[in-house]
N, C-alpha and C positions, 0 to 999 in steps of 0.2 A: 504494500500500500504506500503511494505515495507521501510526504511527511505531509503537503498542505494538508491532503485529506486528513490522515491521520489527526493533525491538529485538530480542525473541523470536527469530527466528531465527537470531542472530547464535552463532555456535560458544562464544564465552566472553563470555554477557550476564552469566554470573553475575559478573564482574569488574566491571563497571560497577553493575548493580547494589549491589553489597556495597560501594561507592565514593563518597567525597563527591559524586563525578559525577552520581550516578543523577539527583540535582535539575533537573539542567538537561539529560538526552539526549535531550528532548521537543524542547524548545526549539532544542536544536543541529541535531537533522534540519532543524525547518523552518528554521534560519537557511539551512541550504545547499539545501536545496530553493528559498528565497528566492534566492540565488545563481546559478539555473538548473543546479545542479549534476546529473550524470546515476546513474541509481538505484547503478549501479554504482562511482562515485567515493565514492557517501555510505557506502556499504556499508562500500567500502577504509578509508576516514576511520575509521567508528565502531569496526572493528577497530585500527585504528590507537590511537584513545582509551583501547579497551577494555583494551591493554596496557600503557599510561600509567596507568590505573585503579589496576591490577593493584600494579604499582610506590608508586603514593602511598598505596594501602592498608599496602603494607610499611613505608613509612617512616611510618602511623600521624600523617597529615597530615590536618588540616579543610579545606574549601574556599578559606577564609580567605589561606592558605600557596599556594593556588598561583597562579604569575605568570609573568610572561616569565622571568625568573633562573631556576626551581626548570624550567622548558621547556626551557631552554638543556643545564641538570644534564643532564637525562634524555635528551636529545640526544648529548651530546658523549661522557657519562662512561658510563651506563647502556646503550645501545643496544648500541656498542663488543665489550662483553664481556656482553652480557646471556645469563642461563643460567637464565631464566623457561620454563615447562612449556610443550610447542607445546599447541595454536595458536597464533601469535604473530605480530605485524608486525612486522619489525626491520628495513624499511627506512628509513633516515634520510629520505631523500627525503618519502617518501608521510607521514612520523609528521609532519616539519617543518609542512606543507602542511596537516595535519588540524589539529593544534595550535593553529595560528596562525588557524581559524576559531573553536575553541575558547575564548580568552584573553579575547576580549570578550562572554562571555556568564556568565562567572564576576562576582557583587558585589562592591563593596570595602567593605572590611571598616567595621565603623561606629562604630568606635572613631577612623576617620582615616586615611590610605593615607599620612601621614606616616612615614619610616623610623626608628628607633630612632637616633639618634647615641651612640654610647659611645667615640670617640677625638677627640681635639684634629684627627687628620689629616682624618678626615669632617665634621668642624664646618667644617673649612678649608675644603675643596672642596665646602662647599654654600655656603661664604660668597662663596667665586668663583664659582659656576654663576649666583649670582647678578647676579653684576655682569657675566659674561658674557651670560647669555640680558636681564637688564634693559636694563644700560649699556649696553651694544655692540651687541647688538640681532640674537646669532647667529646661526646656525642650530644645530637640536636637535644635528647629525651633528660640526658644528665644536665645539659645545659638550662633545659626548662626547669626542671626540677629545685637547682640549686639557684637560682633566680626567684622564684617562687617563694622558697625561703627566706632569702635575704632580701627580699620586700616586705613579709610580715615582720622580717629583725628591723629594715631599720623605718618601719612605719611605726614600730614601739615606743623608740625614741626621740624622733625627728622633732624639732619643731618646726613649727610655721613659718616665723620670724628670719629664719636662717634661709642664706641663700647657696649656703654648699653643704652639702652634708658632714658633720663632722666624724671624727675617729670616736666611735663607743667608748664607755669607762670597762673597766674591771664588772662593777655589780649591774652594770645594763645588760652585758654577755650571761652571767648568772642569772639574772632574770628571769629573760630571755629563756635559757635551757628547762631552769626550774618548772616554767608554766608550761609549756613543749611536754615537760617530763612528767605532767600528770593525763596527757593523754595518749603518747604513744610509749611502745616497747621500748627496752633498751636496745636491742637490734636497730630499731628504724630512730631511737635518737642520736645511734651514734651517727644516722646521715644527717643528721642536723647540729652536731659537733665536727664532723667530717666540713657542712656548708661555707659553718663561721671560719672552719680555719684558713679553707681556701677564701674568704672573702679579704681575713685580713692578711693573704699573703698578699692577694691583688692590690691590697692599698698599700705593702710593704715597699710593691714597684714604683709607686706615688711617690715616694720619700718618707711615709710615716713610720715612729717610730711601734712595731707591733709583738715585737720579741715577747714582755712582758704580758702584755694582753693573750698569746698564744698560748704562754706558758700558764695561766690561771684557768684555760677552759677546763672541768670537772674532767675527771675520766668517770666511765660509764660503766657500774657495775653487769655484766654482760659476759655469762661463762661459756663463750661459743665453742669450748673446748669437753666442755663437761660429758655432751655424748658423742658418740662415734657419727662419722659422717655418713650417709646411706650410700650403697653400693652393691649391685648386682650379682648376685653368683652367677658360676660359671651356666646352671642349669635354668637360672633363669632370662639372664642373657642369651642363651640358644631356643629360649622357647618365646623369647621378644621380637629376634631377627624372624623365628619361624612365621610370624603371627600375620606376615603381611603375602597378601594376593598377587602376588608376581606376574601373573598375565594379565592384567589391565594393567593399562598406563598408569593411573593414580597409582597402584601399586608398586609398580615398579620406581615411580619420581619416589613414595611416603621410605621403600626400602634401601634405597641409593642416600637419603635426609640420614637415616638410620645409622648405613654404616658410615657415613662422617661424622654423626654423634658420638657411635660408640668407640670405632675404632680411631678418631684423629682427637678427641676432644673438645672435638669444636663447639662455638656459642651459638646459640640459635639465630645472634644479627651475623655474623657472621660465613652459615650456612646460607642465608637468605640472601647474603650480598655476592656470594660466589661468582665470578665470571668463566666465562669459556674461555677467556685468555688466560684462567690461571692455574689452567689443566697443561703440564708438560708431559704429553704420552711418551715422549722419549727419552727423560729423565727420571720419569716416575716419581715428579713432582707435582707441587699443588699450592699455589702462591695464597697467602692470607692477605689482602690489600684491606682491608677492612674489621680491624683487632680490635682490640679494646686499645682506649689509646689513639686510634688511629695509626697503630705500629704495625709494620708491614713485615712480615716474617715465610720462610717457605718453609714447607712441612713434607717429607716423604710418604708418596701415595702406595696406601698400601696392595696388593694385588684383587683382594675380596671386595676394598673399596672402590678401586678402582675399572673393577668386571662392573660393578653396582652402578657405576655412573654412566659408564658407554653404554649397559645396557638399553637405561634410561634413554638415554643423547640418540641412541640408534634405532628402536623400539617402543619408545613411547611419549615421548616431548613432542607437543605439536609445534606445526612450522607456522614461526613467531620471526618478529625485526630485533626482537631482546638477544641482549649476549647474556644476560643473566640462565643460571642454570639450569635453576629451579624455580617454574613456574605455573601459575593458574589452572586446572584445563574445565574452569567453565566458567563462565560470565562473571567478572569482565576476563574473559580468556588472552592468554599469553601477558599476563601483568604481572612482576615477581610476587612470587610465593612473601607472605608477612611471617611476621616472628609467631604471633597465635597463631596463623595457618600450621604452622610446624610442630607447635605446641599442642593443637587439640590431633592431629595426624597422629605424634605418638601417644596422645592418651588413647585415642580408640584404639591403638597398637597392645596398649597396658592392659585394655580393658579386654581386647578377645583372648590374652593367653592370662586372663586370673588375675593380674598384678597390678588390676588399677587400688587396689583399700594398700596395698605397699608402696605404689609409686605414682607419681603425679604430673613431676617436671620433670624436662626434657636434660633439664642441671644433673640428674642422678648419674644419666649415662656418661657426664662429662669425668666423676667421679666414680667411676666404675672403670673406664680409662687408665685414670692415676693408679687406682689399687690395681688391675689386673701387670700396670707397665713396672709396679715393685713387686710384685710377686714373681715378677720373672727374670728380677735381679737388675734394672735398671735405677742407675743413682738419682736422688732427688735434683739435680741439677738438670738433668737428662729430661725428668719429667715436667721439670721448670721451663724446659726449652719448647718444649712440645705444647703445655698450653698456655704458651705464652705469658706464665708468669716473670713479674720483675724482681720481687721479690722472695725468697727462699722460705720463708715463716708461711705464704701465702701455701706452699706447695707442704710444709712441713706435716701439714694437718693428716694429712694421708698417710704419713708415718704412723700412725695410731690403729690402725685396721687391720696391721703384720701381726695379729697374734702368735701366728706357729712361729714364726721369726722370734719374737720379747719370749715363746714358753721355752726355745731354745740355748738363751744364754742367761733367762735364770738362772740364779743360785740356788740349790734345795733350801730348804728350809732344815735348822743343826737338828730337829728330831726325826727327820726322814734319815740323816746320814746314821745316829746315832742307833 
């Protein structure tokens, strides 16, 4: 069906019509037809827009105005309580999902997609975004996160009056933590001990003095040592690999995910960023461009993993314009594979061989790695190398899981000798 018509039929075109939209719902059909999307999703989508339309006509917005933020709005706040004339799509679900093909087919504006700064506090936090995504070398998701933070730290203390933000005291950082520390874990406060510290190293680059200040944050009673790390046996890692449908495609992509999980170590951003260019068939290598860190490292491809991916690449990956490796195979088709993509892949993995009430994340198998690569007599340095650890405490932890190794050079105890 043609898009006009398709528009035309639609119960409330005149919303979209009468809408900065109208510009681009040529365009957006055949995005999602490009998608392989089916007549009847595009349909759900376009009503779905058409009442997004509806809304940004009320609020007497240009195209200009809208983004992911003003998408979030209409989501969270708008859908909720919306009391728009039927026909109407008010599922959050279906509206999320049209949207989000939406976003990139709107211009930016050409004045600059730079945002207005008018507070000393957002001068601050693009002064840091910077030194975090340049310096440090983040990720976008760590980047948000630790911003996020240090907006609530220094909207605690700020005044109004000031026109630059100053360096915190001693008791505004204790604060700070203390009221943090009556609502989350000590796990997730040491990321908001982790935040502050990286904030005042970034003002350390400023000239300020921060030693002292660094040196007072609390340490965080937090005994991430106290139990053993979870890790795979040999019998249930053979009945995890088993678990997956090798002749269909999805199976074949979810078991090729697998054996880079189990056998390289690898992160789940890291699988998911995977390129074709960083498969060396003739070195029997496998380039990591995309670490934690953003640290670029090459890893020896193993043969079982590496049968696992050509299988895939040969057999079962639709013909896509992506170099990426691992990808979608239904609507929006040939778009990389996300990190939950991967994550719920091997939970239904967990769940057909018995092992979803033991295991959960796709982290286990990364740690099923470390212990299987010491049990076979590989030094913690060796295993530091492989997942990309920097530091050696990080990787130490795995030491703790060698029981027949720690029952071997015990000492008996003098009434067993005696």
């Amino acid at each position: 069906m043609p898009t006009d018509q398709l528009l035309a039929s639609l119960a409330r075109v005149e919303w979209i019509a009468s809408s900065p939209l109208c510009t681009i719902a040529n365009r957006y059909i055949l995005r999602l037809r490009a998608c392989h999307y089916s007549e009847h999703t595009i349909r759900t989508y376009l009503i779905a827009c058409a009442h997004f339309s509806y809304w940004v006509t009320g609020l007497d917005l240009d195209l200009d105005h809208i983004n992911a933020e003003l998408v979030t709005r209409y989501l969270q706040q708008h859908l909720p309580v919306c009391n728009c004339p039927p026909p109407r799509k008010t599922a959050i679900a279906d509206s999320r999902a049209a949207l989000r093909q939406l976003i990139p087919l709107i211009p930016q504006p050409s004045y600059g997609a730079e945002k207005v700064v008018t507070t000393p506090i957002q001068r601050e936090l693009i002064a840091y975004h910077h030194y975090l995504a340049g310096n440090c070398g983040l990720a976008a998701n760590t980047c948000h996160q630790r911003e996020r933070l240090i907006c609530c730290f220094l909207e605690s203390y700020y005044d109004a009056n000031q026109t630059l933000v100053r360096l915190p005291n001693r008791q505004e950082l204790l604060n700070f933590v203390a009221e943090w520390a009556q609502h989350w874990k000590p796990s997730s406060l040491n990321v908001v001990k982790g935040s502050l510290r990286s904030y005042l190293r970034f003002r350390a680059l400023s000239g300020d003095q921060t030693q002292s200040l660094a040196a007072s944050l609390p340490r965080i009673a937090n005994w991430t040592r106290a139990t053993l790390p979870k890790a795979m046996t040999e019998p249930q890692l053979h009945a995890f690999l088993g678990a997956f449908d090798r002749n269909n495609p999805v199976g074949k992509r979810d078991y090729a995910i697998a054996r880079c999980l189990a056998d390289l170590g690898l992160r789940g951003q890291e699988v998911c960023h995977l390129q074709l260019e960083a498969l060396d068939w003739r070195n029997s290598t496998l380039e990591i461009a995309y670490g934690k860190g953003r640290r670029t490292h090459r890893l020896p491809l193993p043969t079982q993993t590496g049968e696992a991916i050509a299988d895939y690449l040969s057999h079962g990956r639709p013909t896509v314009f992506l170099r990426t490796v691992f990808v979608r195979h239904q609507a929006p088709l040939g778009t990389p594979l996300s990190v939950p993509a991967i994550r719920s892949a091997m939970g239904r993995a967990f769940a057909r061989c018995g092992l979803s009430d033991l295991f959960c994340s796709t982290h286990v198998l990364r740690h099923t790695t470390a212990v299987r690569l010491q049990k076979s007599g590989a030094s913690l340095k060796e295993i530091a190398d492989l997942l990309g650890h920097k530091n050696l405490d990080t990787t130490s932890r795995y030491a703790r899981v060698d029981l027949e190794g720690l029952r071997s050079v015990a000492m008996p105890w003098p009434e067993v000798l005696s």
